[in-house]
C-alpha positions as CSV (number, residue, x, y, z in Angstrom):
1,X,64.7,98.2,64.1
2,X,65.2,102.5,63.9
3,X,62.0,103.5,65.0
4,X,60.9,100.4,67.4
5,X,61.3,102.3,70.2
6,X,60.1,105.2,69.2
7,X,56.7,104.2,68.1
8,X,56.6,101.9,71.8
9,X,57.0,104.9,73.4
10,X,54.8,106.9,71.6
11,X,51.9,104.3,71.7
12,X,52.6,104.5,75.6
13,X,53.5,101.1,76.2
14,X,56.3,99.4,77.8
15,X,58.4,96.3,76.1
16,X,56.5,94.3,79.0
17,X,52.9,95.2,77.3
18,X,54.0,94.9,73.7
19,X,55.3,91.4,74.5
20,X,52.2,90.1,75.4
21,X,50.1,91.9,72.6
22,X,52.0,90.6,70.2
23,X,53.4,87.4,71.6
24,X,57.3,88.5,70.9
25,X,59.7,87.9,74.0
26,X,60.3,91.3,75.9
27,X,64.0,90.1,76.0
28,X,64.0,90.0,72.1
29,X,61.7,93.2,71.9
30,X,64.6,94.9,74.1
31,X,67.7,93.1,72.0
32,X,65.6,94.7,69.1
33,X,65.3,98.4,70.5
34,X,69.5,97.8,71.3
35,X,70.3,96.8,68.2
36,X,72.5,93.7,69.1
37,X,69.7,91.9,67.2
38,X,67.8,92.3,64.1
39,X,63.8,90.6,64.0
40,X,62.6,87.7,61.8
41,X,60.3,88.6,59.3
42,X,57.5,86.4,61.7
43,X,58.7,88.9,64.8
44,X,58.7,92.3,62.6
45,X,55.1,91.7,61.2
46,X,53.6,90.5,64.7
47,X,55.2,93.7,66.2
48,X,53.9,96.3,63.5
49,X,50.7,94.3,63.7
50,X,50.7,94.7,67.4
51,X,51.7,98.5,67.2
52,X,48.9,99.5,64.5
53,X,52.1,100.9,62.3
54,X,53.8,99.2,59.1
55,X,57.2,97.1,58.7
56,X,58.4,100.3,56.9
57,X,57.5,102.5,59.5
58,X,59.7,100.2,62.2
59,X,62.2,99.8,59.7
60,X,62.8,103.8,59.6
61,X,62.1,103.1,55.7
62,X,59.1,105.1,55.8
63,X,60.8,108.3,57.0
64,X,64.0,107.8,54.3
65,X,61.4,107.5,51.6
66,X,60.1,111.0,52.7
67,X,64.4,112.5,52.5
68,X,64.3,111.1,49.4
69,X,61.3,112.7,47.5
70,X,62.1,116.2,49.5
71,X,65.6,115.7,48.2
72,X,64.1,114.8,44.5
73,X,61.6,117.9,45.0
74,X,64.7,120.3,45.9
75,X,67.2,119.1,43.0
76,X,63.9,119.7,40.2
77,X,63.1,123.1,41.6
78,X,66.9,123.8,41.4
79,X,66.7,122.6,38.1
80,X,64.1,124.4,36.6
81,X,65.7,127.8,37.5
């Protein structure tokens, strides 16, 4: 998960706390932040419903979508010229 860390971190909480809000192991929570493992649907919704965020938003999707339409933006203006 991209942005797991990242949104821990920002939410000021250590893998410790997160584990027990939202009843993931702190060993899997850290495998997560690593990247040697990738969470179970069960695991990714319990974390972003722990966190307050969405599955996209841990997933890094949320912040692709946003390249995207810039990207989409920038190729109409430069089309339109």
């Amino acid at each position: 998960m991209i942005d797991l860390k990242r949104i821990r971190k920002e939410k000021k909480l250590t893998q410790q706390e997160l584990s027990q809000l939202s009843g993931v192991p702190q060993q899997s929570i850290s495998r997560y932040e690593k990247g040697s493992r990738n969470a179970d649907s069960e695991n990714l919704k319990k974390l972003a419903l722990a966190l307050r965020v969405s599955a996209d938003d841990l997933l890094g999707i949320t912040e692709e979508v946003k390249n995207f339409k810039r990207i989409q933006e920038n190729l109409s203006i430069e089309l339109t010229k």
